[in-house]
C-alpha positions as CSV (number, residue, x, y, z in Angstrom):
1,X,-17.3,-19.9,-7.6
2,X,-15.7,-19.5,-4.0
3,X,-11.9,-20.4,-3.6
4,X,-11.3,-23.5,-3.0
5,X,-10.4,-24.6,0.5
6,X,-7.6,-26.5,-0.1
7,X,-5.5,-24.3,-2.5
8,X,-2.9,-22.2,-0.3
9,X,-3.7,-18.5,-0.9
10,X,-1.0,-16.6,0.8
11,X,-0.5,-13.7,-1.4
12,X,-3.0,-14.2,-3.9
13,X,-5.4,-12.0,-5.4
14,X,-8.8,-12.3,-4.2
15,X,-12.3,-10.3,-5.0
16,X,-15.2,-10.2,-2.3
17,X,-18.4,-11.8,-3.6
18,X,-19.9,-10.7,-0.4
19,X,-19.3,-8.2,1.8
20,X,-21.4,-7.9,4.7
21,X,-18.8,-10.3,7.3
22,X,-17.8,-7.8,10.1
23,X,-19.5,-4.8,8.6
24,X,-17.1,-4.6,5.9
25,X,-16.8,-2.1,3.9
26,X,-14.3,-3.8,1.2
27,X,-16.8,-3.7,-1.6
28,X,-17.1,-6.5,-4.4
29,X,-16.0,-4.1,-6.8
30,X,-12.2,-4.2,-4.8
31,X,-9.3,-6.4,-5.3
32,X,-7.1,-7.4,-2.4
33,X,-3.6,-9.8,-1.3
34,X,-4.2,-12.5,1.1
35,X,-2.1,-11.5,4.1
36,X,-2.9,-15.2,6.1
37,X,-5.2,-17.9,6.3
38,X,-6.3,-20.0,9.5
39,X,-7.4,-23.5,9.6
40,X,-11.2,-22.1,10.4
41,X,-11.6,-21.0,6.8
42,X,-10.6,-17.1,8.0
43,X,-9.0,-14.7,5.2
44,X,-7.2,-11.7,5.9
45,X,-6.9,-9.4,3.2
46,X,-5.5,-6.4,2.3
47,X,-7.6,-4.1,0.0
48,X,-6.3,-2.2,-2.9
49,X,-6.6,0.9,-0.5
50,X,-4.2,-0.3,2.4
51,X,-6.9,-1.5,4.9
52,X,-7.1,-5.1,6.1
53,X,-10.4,-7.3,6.4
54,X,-11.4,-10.9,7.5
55,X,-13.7,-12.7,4.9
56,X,-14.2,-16.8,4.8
57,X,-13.2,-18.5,2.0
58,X,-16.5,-19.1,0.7
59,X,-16.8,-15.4,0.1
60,X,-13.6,-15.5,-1.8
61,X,-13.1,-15.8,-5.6
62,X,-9.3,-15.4,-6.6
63,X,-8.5,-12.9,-9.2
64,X,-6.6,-12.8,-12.8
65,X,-3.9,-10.4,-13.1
66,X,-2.9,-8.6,-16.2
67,X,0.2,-7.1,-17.3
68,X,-0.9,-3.7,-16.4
69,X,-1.8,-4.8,-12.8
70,X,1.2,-6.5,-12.4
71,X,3.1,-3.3,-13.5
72,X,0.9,-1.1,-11.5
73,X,1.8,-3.2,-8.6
74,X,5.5,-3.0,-8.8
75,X,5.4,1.0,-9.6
76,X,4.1,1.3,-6.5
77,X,6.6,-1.3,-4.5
78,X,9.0,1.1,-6.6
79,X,7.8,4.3,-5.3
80,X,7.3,2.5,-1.6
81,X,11.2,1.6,-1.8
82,X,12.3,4.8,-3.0
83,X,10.6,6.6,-0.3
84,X,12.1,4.5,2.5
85,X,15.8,5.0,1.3
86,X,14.7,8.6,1.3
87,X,13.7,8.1,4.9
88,X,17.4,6.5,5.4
89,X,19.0,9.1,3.9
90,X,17.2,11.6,6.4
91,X,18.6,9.7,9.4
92,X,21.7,9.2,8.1
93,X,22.5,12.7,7.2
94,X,20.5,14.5,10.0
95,X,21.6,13.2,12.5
96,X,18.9,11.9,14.3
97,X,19.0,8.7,15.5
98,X,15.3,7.6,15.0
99,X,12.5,8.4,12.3
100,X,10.2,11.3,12.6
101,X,7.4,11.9,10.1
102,X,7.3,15.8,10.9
103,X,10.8,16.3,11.0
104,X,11.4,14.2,7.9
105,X,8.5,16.4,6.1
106,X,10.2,19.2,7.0
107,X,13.8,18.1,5.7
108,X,12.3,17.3,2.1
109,X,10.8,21.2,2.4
110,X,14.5,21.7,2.9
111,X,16.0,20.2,0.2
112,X,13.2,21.2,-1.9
113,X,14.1,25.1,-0.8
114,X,17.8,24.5,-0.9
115,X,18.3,22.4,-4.1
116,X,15.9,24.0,-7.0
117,X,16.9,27.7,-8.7
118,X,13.3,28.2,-10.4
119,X,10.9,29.6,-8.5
120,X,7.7,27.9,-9.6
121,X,8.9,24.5,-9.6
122,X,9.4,25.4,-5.8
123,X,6.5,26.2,-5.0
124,X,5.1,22.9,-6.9
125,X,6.8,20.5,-4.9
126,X,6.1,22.5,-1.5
127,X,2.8,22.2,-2.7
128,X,3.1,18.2,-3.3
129,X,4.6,18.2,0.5
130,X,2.0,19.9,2.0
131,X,-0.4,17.3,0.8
């Protein structure tokens, strides 16, 4: 059953029934978050992978969430905050006055170098940087 056209969906979970609308390549199998809605019956959405599609409503089925998605969703939000205080931190103690990814991968090398005694671990978080 497609989502119903007058329920507001802004940021709720939706599953593709069908995916052939713009040469998708969301695929039914994929969750996503409705981003915005237009009076036409266009849905964004953004897909559990980042990317954004359009879809109509009728191609729509709204999604349960379980604990364990709910919890996997704010561990990331977590991990997404944590890494742009990181990026604050790098501007505020570098002393550059606006963000940039290579310098900013760089600095973590840095304090990766700089702040761990053992060896190994080193090289395992260089490694994790590198990636």
């Amino acid at each position: 059953m497609s989502v119903k056209t007058n329920v507001n969906l802004m940021g709720s979970r939706v599953r593709v029934i069908r995916d052939y609308i713009n040469g998708s390549t969301m695929l039914t199998s994929d969750w996503g978050i409705v981003q915005s809605t237009n009076k036409v019956g266009t849905v964004t959405v953004r897909d559990n992978h980042g990317s954004s599609w359009s879809f109509r409503r009728t191609d729509l089925i709204t999604c349960e969430q379980t604990p364990a998605d709910i919890k996997s969703i704010i561990k990331k939000l977590e991990n997404d905050i944590k890494e742009e205080k990181l990026k604050l931190k790098f501007i505020n103690t570098s002393g550059f006055d606006v963000f940039d990814e290579d310098q900013f991968r760089v600095w973590k090398a840095l304090d990766v170098i700089e702040g761990t005694k053992d060896r190994k671990v080193k090289v395992e978080e260089l490694t994790k940087l590198l990636k």
